[in-house]
One Martini backbone bead per residue (centre of mass of N, CA, C, O) as a GRO file, in nm:
protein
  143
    1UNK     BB    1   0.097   0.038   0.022
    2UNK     BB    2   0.073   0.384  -0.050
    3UNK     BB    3   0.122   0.614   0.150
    4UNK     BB    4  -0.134   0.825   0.009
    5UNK     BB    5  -0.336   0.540   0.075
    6UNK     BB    6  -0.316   0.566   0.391
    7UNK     BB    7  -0.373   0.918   0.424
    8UNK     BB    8  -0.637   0.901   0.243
    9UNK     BB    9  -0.750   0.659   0.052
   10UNK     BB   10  -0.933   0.494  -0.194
   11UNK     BB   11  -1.022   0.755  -0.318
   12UNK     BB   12  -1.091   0.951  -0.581
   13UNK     BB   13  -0.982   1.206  -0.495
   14UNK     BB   14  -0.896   1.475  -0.328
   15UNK     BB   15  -0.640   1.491  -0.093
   16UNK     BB   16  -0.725   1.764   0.036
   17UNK     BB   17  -1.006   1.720   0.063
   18UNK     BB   18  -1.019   1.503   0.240
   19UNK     BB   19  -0.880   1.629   0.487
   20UNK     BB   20  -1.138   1.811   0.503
   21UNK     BB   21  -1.367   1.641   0.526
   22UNK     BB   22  -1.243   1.474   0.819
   23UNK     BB   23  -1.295   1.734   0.916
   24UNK     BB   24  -1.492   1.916   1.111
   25UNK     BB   25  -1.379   2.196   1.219
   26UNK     BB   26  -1.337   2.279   0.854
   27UNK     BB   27  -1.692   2.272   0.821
   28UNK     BB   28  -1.701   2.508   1.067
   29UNK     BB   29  -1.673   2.818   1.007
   30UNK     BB   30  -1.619   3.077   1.299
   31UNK     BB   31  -1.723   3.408   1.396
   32UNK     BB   32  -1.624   3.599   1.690
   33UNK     BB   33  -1.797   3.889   1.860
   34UNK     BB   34  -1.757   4.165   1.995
   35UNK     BB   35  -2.022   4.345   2.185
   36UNK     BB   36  -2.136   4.572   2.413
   37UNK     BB   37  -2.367   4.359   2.441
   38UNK     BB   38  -2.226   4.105   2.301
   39UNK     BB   39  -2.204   3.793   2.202
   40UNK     BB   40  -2.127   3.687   1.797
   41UNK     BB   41  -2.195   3.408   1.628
   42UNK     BB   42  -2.075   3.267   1.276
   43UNK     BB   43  -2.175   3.037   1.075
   44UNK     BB   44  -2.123   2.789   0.791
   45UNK     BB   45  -2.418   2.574   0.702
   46UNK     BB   46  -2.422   2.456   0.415
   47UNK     BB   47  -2.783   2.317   0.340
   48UNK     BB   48  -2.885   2.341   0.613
   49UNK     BB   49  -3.120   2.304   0.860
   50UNK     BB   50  -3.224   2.396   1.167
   51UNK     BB   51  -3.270   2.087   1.257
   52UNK     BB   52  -2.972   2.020   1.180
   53UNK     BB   53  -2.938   2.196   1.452
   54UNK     BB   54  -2.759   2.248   1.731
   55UNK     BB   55  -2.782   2.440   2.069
   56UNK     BB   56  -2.540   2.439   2.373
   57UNK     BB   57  -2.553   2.472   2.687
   58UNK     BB   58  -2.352   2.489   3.038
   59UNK     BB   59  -2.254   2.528   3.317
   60UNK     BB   60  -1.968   2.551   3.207
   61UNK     BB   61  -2.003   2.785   2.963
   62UNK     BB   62  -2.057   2.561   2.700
   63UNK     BB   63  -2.090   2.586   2.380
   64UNK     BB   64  -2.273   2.389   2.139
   65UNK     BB   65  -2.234   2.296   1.839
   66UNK     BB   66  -2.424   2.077   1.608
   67UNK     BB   67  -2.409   1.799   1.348
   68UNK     BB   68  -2.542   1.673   1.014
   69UNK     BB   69  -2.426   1.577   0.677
   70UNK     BB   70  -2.554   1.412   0.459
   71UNK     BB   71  -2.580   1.192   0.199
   72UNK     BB   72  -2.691   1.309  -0.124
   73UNK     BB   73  -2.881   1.319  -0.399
   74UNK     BB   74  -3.031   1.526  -0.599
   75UNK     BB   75  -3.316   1.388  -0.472
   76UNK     BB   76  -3.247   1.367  -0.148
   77UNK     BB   77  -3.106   1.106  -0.157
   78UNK     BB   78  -2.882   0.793  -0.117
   79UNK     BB   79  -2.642   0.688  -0.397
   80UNK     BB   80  -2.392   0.594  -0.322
   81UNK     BB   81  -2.436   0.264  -0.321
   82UNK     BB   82  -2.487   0.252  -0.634
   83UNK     BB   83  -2.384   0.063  -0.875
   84UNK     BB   84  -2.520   0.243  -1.123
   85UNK     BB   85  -2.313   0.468  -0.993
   86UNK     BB   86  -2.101   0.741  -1.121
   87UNK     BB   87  -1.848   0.914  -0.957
   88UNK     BB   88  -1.620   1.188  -1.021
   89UNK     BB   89  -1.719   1.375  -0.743
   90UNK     BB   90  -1.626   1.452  -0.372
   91UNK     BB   91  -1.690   1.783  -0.232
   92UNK     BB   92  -1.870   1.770   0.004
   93UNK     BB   93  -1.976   1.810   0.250
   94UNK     BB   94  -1.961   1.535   0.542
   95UNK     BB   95  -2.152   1.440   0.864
   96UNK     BB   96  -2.023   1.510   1.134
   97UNK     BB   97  -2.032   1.789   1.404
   98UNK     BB   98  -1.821   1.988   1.648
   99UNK     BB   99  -1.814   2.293   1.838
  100UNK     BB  100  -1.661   2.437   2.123
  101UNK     BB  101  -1.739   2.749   2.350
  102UNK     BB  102  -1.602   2.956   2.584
  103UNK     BB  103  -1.718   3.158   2.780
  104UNK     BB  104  -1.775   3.414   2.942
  105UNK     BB  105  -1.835   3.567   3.245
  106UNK     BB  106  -2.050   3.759   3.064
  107UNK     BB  107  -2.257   3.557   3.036
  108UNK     BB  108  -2.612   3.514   2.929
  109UNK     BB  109  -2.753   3.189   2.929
  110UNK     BB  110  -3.008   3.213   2.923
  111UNK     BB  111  -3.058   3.464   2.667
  112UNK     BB  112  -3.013   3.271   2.415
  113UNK     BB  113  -2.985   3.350   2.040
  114UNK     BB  114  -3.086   3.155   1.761
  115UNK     BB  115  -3.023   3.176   1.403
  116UNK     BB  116  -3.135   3.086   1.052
  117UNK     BB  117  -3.001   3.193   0.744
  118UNK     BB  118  -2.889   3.052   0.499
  119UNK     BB  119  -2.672   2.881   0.602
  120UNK     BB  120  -2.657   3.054   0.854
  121UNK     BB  121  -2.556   3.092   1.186
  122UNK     BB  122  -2.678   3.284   1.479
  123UNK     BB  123  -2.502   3.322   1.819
  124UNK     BB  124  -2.658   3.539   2.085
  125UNK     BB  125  -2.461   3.682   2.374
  126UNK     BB  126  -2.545   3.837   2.636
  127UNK     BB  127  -2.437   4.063   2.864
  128UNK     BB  128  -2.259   4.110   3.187
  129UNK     BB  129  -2.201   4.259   3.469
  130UNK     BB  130  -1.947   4.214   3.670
  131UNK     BB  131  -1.849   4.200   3.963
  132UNK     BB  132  -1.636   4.391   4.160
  133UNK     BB  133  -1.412   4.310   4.392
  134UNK     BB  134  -1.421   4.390   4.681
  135UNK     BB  135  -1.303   4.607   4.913
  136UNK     BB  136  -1.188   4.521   5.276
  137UNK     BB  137  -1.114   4.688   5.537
  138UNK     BB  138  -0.929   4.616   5.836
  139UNK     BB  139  -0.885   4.601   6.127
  140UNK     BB  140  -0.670   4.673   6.371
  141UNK     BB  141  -0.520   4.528   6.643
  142UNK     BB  142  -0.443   4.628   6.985
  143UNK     BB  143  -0.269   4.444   7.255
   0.00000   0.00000   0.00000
């Protein structure tokens, strides 16, 4: 077995693209910005449906996108294993996904909102206030 085909596998594709396809965090990219009201998270899952896409969040307020990609032919279902399709190229992602993001401590996990339009989803994490340590001055006594 030739080394090419131990690191990408006997698939006909593109060595490059097999790499990415088996990344899963690859087929997720996510761009987080901070505004003064919110953190606001937006991946780019094209394909996907609201329906195929989960959004977590648990009490060590770590975020967690998850979903996954099936592998469909043009009408909707799945051709793949089908002895007289004849595949060409095979460069859509497909698969289970999962990115995962620790929130910050002004995180206000209770009031998380997500949207999803056109393959994007977009998930806003109100911010809040955090109390600063109070400093207590502490009398010394004389004895």
């Amino acid at each position: 077995m030739s080394l090419i085909s131990r690191l990408f596998g006997d698939e006909p594709l593109d060595p490059f693209l097999s790499v990415i396809n088996k990344c899963p965090v690859l087929n997720t990219p996510t761009d987080w910005k901070e505004t003064p009201n919110a953190h606001v998270l937006v991946s780019d899952l094209p394909g996907l449906k609201k329906e195929e896409v989960k959004v977590e969040v648990d009490d060590g307020r770590v975020l967690q996108i998850s979903g996954e990609r099936k592998v469909e032919d043009g009408n909707g279902g799945s051709d793949k294993n089908d002895p007289e399709c004849k595949w060409h190229r095979v460069e859509r992602c497909r698969g289970k996904f999962l990115r995962r993001f620790k929130l910050p401590e002004n995180s206000k996990t209770d009031e998380i909102q997500a949207s999803m339009e056109n393959g994007v989803l977009t998930v806003t994490i109100p911010k809040q206030e955090v109390p600063k340590p109070q400093r207590k001055v502490v009398e010394i006594e004389a004895h």
